[in-house]
Biotite code that builds the C-alpha atoms (Angstrom):
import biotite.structure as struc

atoms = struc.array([
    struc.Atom([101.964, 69.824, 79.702], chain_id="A", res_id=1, res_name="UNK", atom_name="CA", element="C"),
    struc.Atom([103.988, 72.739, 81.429], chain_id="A", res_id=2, res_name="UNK", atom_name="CA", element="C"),
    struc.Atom([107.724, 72.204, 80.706], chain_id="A", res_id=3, res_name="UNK", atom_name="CA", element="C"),
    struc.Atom([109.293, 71.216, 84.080], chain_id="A", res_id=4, res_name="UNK", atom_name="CA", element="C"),
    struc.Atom([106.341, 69.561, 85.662], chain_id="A", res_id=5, res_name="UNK", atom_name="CA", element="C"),
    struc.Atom([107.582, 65.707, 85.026], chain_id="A", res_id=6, res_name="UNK", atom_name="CA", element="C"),
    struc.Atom([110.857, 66.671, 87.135], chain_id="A", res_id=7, res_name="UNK", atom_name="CA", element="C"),
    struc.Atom([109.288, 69.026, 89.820], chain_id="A", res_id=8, res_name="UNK", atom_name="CA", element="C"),
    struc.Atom([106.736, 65.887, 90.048], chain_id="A", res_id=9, res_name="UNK", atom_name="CA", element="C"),
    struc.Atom([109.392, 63.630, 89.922], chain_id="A", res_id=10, res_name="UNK", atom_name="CA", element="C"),
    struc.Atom([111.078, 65.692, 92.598], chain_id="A", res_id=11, res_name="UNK", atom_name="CA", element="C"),
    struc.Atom([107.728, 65.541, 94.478], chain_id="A", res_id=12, res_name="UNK", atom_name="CA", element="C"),
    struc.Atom([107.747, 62.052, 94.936], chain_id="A", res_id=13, res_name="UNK", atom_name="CA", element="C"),
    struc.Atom([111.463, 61.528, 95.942], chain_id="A", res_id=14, res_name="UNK", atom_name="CA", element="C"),
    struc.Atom([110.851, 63.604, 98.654], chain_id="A", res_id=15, res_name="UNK", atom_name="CA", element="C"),
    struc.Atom([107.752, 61.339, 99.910], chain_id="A", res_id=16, res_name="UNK", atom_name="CA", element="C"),
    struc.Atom([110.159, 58.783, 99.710], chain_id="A", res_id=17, res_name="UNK", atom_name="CA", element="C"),
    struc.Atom([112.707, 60.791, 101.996], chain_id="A", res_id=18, res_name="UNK", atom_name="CA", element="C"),
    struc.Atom([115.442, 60.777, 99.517], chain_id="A", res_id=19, res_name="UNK", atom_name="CA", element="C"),
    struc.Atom([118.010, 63.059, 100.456], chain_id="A", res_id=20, res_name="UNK", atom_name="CA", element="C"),
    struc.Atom([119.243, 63.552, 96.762], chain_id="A", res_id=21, res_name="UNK", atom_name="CA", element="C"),
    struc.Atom([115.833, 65.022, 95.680], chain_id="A", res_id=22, res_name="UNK", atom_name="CA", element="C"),
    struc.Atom([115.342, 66.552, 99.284], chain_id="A", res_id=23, res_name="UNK", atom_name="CA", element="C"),
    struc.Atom([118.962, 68.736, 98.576], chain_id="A", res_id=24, res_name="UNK", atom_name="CA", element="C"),
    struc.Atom([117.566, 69.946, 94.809], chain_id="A", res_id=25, res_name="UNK", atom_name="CA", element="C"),
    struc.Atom([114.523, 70.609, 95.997], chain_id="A", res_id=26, res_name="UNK", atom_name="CA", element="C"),
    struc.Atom([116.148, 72.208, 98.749], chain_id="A", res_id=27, res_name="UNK", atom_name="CA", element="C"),
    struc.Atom([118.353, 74.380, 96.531], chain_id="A", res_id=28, res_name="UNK", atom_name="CA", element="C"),
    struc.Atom([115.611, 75.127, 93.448], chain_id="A", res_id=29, res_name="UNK", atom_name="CA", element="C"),
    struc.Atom([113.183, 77.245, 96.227], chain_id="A", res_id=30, res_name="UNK", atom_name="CA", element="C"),
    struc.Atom([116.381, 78.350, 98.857], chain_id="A", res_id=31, res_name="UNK", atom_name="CA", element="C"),
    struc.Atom([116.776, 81.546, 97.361], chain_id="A", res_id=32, res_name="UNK", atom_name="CA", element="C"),
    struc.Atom([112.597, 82.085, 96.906], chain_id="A", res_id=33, res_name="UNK", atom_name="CA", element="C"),
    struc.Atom([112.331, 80.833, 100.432], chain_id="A", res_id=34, res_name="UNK", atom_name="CA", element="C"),
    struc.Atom([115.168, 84.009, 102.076], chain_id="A", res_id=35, res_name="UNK", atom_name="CA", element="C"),
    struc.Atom([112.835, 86.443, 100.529], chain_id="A", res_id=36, res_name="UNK", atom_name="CA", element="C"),
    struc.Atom([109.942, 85.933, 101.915], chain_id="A", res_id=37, res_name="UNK", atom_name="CA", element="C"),
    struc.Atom([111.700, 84.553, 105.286], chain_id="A", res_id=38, res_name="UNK", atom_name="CA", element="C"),
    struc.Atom([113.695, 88.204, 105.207], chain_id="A", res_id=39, res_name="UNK", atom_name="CA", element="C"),
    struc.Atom([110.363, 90.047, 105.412], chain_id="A", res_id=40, res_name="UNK", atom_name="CA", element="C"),
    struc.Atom([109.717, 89.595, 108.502], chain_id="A", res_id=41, res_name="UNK", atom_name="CA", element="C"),
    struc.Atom([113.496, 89.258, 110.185], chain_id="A", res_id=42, res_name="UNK", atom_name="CA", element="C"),
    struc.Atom([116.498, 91.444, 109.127], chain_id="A", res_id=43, res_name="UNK", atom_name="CA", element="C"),
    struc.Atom([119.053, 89.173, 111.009], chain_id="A", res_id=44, res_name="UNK", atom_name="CA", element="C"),
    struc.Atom([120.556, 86.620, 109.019], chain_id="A", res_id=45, res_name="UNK", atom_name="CA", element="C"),
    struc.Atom([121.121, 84.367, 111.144], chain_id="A", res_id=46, res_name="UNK", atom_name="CA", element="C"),
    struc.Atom([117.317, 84.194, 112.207], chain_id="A", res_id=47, res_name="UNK", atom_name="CA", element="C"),
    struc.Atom([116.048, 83.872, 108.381], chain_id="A", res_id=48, res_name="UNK", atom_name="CA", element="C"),
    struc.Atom([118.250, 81.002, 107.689], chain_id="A", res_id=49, res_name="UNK", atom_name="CA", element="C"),
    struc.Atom([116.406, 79.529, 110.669], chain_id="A", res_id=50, res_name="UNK", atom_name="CA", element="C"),
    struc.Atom([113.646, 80.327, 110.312], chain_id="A", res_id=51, res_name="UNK", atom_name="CA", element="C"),
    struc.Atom([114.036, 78.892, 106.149], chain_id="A", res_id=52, res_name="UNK", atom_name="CA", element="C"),
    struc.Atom([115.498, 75.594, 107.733], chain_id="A", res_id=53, res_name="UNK", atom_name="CA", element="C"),
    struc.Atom([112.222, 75.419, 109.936], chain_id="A", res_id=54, res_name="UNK", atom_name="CA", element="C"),
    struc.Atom([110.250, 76.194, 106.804], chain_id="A", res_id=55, res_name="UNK", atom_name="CA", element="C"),
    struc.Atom([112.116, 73.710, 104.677], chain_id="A", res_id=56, res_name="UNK", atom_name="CA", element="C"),
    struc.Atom([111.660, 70.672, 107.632], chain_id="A", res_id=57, res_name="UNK", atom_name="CA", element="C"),
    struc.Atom([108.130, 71.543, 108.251], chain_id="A", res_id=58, res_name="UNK", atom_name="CA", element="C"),
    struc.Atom([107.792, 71.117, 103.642], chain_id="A", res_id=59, res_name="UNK", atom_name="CA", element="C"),
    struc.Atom([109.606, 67.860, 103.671], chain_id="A", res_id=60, res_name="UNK", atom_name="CA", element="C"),
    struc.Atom([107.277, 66.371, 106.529], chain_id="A", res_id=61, res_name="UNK", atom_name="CA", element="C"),
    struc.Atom([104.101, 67.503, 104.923], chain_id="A", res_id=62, res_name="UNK", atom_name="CA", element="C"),
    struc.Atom([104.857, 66.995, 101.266], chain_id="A", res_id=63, res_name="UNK", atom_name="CA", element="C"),
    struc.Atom([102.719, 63.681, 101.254], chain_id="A", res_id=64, res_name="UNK", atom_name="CA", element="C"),
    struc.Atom([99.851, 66.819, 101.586], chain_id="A", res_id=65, res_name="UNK", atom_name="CA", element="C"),
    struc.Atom([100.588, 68.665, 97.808], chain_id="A", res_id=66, res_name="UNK", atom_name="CA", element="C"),
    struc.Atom([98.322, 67.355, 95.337], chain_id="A", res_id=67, res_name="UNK", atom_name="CA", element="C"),
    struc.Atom([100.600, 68.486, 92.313], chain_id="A", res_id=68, res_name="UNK", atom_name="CA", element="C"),
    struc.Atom([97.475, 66.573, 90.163], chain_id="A", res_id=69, res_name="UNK", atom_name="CA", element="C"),
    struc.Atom([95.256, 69.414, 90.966], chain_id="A", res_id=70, res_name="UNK", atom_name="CA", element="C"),
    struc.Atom([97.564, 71.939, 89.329], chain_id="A", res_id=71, res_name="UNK", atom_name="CA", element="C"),
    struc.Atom([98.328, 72.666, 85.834], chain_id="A", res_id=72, res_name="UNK", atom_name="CA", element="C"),
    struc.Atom([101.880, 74.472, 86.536], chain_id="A", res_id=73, res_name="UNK", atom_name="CA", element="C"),
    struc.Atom([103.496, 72.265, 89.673], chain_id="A", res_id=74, res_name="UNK", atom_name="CA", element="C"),
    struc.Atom([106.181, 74.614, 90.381], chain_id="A", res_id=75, res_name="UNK", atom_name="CA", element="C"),
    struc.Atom([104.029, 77.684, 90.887], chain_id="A", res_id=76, res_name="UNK", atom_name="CA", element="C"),
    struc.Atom([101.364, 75.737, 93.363], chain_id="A", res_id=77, res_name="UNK", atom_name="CA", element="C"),
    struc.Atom([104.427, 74.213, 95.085], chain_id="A", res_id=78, res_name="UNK", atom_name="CA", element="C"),
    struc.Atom([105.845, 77.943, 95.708], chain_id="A", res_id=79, res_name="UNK", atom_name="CA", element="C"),
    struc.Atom([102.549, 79.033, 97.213], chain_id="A", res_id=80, res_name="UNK", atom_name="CA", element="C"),
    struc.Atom([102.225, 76.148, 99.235], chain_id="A", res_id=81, res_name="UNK", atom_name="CA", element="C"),
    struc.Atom([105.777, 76.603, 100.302], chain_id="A", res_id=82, res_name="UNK", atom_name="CA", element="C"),
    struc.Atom([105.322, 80.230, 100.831], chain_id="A", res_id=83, res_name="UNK", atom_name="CA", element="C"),
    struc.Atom([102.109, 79.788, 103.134], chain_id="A", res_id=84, res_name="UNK", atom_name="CA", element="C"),
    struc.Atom([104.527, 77.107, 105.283], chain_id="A", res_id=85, res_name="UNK", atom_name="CA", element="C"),
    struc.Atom([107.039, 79.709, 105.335], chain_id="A", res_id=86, res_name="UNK", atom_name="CA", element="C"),
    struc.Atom([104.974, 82.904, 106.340], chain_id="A", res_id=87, res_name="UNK", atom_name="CA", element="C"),
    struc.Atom([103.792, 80.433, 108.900], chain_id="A", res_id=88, res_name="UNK", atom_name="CA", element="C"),
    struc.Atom([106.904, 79.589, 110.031], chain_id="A", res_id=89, res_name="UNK", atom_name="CA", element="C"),
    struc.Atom([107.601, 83.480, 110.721], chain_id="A", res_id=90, res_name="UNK", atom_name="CA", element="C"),
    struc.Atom([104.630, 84.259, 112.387], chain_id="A", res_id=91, res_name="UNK", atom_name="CA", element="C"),
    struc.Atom([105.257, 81.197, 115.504], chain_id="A", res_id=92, res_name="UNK", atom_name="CA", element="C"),
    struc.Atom([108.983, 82.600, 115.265], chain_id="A", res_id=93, res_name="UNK", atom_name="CA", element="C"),
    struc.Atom([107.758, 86.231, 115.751], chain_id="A", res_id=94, res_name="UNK", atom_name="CA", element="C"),
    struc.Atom([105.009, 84.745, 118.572], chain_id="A", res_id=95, res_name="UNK", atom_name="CA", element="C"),
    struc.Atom([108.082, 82.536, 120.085], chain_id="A", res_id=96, res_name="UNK", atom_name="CA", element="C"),
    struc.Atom([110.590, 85.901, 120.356], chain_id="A", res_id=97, res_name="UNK", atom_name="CA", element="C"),
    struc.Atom([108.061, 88.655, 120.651], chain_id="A", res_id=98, res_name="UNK", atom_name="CA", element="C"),
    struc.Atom([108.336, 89.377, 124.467], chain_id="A", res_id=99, res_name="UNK", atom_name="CA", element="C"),
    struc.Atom([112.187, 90.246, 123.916], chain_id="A", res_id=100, res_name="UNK", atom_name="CA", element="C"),
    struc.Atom([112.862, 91.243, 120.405], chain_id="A", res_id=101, res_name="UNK", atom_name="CA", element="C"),
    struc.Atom([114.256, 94.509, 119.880], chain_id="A", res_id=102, res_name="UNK", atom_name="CA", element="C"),
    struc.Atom([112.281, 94.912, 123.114], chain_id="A", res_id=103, res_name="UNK", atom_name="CA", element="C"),
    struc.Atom([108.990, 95.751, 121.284], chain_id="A", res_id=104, res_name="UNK", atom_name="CA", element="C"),
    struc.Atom([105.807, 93.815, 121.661], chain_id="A", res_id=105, res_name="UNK", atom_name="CA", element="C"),
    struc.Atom([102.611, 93.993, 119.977], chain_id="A", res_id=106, res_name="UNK", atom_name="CA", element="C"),
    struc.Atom([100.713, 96.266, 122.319], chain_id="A", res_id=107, res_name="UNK", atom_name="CA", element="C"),
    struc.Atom([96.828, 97.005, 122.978], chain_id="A", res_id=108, res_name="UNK", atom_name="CA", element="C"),
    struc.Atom([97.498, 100.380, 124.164], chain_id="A", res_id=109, res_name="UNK", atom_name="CA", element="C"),
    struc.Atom([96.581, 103.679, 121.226], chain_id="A", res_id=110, res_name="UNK", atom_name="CA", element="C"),
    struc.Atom([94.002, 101.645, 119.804], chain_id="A", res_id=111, res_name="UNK", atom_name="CA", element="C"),
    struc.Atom([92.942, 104.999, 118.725], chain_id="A", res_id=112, res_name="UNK", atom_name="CA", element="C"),
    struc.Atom([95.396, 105.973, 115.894], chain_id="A", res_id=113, res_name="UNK", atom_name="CA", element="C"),
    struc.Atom([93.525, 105.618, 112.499], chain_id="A", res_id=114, res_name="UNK", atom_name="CA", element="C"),
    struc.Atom([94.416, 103.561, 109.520], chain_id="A", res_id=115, res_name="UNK", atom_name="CA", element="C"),
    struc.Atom([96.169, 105.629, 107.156], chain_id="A", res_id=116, res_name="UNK", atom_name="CA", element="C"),
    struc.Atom([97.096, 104.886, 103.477], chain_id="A", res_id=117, res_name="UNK", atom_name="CA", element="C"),
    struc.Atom([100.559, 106.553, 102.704], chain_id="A", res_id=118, res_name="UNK", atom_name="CA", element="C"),
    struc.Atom([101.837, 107.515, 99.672], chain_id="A", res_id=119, res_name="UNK", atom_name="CA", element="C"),
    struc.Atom([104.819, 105.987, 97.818], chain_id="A", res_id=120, res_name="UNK", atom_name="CA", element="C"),
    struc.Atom([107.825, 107.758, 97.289], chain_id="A", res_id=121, res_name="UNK", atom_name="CA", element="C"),
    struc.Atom([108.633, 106.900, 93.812], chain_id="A", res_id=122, res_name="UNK", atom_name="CA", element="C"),
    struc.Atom([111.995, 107.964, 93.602], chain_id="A", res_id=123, res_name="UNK", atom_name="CA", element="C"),
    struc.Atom([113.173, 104.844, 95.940], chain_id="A", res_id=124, res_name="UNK", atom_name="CA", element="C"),
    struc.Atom([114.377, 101.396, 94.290], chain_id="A", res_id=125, res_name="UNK", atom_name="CA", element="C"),
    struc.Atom([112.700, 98.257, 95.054], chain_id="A", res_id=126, res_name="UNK", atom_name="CA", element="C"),
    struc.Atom([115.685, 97.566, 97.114], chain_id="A", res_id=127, res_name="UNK", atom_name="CA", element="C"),
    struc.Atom([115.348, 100.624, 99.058], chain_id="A", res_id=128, res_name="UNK", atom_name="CA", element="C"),
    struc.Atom([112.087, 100.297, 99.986], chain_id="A", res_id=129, res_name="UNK", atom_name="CA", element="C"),
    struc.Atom([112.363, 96.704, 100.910], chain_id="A", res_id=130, res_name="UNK", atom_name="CA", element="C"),
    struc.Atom([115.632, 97.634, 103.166], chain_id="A", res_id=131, res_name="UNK", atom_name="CA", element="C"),
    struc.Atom([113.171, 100.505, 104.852], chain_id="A", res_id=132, res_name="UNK", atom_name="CA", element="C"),
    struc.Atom([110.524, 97.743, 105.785], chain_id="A", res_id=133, res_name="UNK", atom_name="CA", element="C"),
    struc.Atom([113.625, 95.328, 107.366], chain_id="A", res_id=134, res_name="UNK", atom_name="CA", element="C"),
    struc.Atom([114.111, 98.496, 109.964], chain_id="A", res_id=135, res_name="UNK", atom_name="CA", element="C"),
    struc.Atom([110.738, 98.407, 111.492], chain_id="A", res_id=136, res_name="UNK", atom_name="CA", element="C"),
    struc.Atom([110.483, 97.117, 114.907], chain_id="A", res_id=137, res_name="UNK", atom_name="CA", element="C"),
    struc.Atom([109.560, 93.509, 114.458], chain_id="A", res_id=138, res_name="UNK", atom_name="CA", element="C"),
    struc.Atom([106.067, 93.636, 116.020], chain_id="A", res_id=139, res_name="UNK", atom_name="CA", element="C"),
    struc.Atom([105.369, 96.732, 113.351], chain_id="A", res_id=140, res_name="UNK", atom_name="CA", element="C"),
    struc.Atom([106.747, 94.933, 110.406], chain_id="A", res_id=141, res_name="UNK", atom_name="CA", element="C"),
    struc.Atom([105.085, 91.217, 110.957], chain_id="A", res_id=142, res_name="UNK", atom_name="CA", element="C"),
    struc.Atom([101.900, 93.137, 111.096], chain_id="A", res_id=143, res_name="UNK", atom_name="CA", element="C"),
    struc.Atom([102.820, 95.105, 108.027], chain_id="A", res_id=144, res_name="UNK", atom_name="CA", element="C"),
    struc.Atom([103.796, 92.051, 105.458], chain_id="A", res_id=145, res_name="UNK", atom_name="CA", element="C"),
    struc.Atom([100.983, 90.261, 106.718], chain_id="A", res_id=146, res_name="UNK", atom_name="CA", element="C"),
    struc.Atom([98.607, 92.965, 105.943], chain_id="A", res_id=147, res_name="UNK", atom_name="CA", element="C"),
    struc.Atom([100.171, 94.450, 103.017], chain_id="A", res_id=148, res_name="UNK", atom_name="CA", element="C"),
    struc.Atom([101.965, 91.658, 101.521], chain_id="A", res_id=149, res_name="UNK", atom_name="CA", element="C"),
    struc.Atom([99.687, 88.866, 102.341], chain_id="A", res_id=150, res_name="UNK", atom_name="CA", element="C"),
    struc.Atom([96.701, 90.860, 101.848], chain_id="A", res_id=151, res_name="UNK", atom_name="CA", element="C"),
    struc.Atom([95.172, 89.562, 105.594], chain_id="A", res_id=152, res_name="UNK", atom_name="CA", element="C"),
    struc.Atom([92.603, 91.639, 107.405], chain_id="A", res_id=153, res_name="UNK", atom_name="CA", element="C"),
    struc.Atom([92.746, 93.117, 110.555], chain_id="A", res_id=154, res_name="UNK", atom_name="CA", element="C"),
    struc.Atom([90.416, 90.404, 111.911], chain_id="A", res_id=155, res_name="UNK", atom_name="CA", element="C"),
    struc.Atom([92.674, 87.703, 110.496], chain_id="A", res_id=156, res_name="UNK", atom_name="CA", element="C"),
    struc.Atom([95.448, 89.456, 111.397], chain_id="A", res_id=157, res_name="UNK", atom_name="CA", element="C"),
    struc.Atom([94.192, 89.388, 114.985], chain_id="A", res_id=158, res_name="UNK", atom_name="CA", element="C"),
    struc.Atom([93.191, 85.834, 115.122], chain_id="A", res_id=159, res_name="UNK", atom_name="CA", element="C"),
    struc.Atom([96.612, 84.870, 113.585], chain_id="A", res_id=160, res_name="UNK", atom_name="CA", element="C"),
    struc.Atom([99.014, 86.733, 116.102], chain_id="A", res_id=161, res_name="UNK", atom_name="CA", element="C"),
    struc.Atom([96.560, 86.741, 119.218], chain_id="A", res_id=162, res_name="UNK", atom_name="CA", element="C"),
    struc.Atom([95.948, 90.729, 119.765], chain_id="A", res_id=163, res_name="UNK", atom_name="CA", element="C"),
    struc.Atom([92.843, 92.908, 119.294], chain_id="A", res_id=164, res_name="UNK", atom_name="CA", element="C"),
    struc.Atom([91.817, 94.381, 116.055], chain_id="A", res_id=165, res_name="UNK", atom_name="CA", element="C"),
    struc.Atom([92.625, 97.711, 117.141], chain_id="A", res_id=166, res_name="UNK", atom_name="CA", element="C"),
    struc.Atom([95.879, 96.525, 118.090], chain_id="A", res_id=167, res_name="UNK", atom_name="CA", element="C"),
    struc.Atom([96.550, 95.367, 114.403], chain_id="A", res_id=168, res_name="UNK", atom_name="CA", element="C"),
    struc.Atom([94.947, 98.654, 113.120], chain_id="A", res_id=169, res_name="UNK", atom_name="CA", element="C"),
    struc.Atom([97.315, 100.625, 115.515], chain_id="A", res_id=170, res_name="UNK", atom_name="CA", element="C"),
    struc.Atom([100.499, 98.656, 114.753], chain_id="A", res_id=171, res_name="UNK", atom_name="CA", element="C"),
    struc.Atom([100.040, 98.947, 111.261], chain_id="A", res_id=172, res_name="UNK", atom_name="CA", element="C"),
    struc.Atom([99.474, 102.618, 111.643], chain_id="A", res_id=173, res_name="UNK", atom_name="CA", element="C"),
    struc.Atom([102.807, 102.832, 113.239], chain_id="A", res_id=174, res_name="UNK", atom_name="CA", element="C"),
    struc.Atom([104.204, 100.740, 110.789], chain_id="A", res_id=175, res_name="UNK", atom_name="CA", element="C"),
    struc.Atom([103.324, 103.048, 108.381], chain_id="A", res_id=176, res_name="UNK", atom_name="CA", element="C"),
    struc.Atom([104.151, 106.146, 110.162], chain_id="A", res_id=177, res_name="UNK", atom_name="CA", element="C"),
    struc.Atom([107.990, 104.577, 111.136], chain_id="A", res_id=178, res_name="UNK", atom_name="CA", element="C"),
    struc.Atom([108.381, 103.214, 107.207], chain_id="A", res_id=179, res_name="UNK", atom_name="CA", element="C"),
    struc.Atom([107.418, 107.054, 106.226], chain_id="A", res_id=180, res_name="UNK", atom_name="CA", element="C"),
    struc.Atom([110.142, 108.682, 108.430], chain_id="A", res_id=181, res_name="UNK", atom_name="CA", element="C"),
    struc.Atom([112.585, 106.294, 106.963], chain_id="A", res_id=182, res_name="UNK", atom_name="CA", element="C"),
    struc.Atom([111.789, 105.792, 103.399], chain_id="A", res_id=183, res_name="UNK", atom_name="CA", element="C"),
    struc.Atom([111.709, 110.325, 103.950], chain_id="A", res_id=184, res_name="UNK", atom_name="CA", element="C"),
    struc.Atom([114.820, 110.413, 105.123], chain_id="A", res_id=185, res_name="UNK", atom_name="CA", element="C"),
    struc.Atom([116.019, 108.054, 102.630], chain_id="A", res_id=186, res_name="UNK", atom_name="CA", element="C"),
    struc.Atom([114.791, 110.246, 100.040], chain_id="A", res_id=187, res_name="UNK", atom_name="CA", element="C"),
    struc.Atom([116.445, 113.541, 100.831], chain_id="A", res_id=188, res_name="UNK", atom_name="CA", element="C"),
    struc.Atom([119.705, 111.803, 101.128], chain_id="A", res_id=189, res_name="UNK", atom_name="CA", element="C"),
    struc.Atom([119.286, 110.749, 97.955], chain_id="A", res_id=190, res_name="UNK", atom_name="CA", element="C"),
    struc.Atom([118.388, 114.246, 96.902], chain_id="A", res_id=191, res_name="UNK", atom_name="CA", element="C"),
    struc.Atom([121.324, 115.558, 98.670], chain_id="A", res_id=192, res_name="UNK", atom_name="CA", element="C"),
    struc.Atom([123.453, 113.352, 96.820], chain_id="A", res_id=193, res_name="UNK", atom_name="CA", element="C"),
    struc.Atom([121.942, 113.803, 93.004], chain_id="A", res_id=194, res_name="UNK", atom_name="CA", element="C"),
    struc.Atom([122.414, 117.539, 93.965], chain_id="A", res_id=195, res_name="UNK", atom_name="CA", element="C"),
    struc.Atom([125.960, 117.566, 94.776], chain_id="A", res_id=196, res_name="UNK", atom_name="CA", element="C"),
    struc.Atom([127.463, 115.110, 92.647], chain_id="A", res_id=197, res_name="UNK", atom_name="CA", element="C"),
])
C-alpha cells in the first residue's frame, strides 16, 4: 500500500460525512496545489481565491463521486480529480466575466491567422515565464492553458468555451504572438542587466 493512502482515505470519508475537521485539512493539504492552477487563468488575487473557494465547495459536494478504490496512489487521483473541478471552475468564471474583463472577449473575427509553434526562450525562469502567461488578456490566456496546459483541441476547446474553431485557433495565435513580445522583452532586460552589472 502507498504510504499516506489510509489517511487521505480516511480524509475521504470525513468529508462524505461533512466533517468540518477533515473538510479544513483537506482544505489546507491541496490549498496551495489548488492557487496554481486557479492562477493560470486569473492574475488577480482576489479572483483566484474565489475562484479556489468555488473549486473547493464544488469538491466537498461531489466527493461522494471519487472512487479512491480504483486507484493505487489516492492522493495523486484526488489531485487530478480536483484539478479537472478546478480548471472547470475557471472556465464558467472566465464565461461568467468575459463580456467585461480587461474589456477583451473571445472574438470570431481574423479567423485567418495561422497556428504557429513558437520557440522558447531558454534563458527565462519558470517563474518568468509563468508571470509572462498571467499578462495575457484573459480571453488569450484561458485559451492558451487550456490548449497548452491541458492539452485540449481546438474542437474541444470550442465546445468548452462556446466559439468557433477558428476562433480558438486565432486566439491562441495571439496568445502566442502577445506571450512572444513579452517573454522578448523580458529577455533583453535581462540581457541589459547581465551586461551592465
Amino acid at each position: 500500500m502507498i504510504p499516506g493512502n489510509t489517511q487521505i482515505s480516511a480524509l475521504i470519508d470525513g468529508c462524505r460525512s461533512n466533517d468540518r475537521a477533515s473538510q479544513k485539512e483537506l482544505y489546507y493539504m491541496l490549498r496551495d496545489y489548488a492557487m496554481k492552477i486557479c492562477y493560470r487563468y486569473q492574475n488577480n488575487l482576489e479572483q483566484v481565491e474565489e475562484m479556489m473557494n468555488e473549486g473547493f465547495m464544488k469538491l466537498f459536494k461531489n466527493i461522494h463521486q471519487f472512487e479512491e478504490t480504483r486507484h493505487a496512489d489516492i492522493t495523486a487521483s484526488l489531485k487530478g480529480w480536483f484539478k479537472r473541478i478546478l480548471v472547470n471552475t475557471c472556465i464558467d468564471y472566465y464565461r461568467k466575466n468575459a463580456s467585461y474583463i480587461n474589456g477583451q472577449v473571445l472574438t470570431e473575427d481574423t479567423e485567418e491567422i495561422a497556428d504557429r509553434q513558437e520557440n522558447g526562450i531558454d534563458i527565462l525562469s519558470y517563474k518568468e515565464i509563468i508571470d509572462a502567461i498571467r499578462q495575457l488578456s484573459p480571453a488569450y490566456r484561458t485559451v492558451f492553458n487550456l490548449f497548452i496546459i491541458e492539452g485540449l483541441s481546438h474542437e474541444e476547446i470550442a465546445k468548452t468555451l462556446g466559439i468557433s474553431v477558428g476562433s480558438s485557433k486565432s486566439n491562441l495565435s495571439k496568445a502566442r504572438e502577445n506571450l512572444r513580445k513579452i517573454l522578448t522583452a523580458k529577455t533583453t532586460k535581462n540581457l541589459y542587466v547581465a551586461t551592465f552589472r
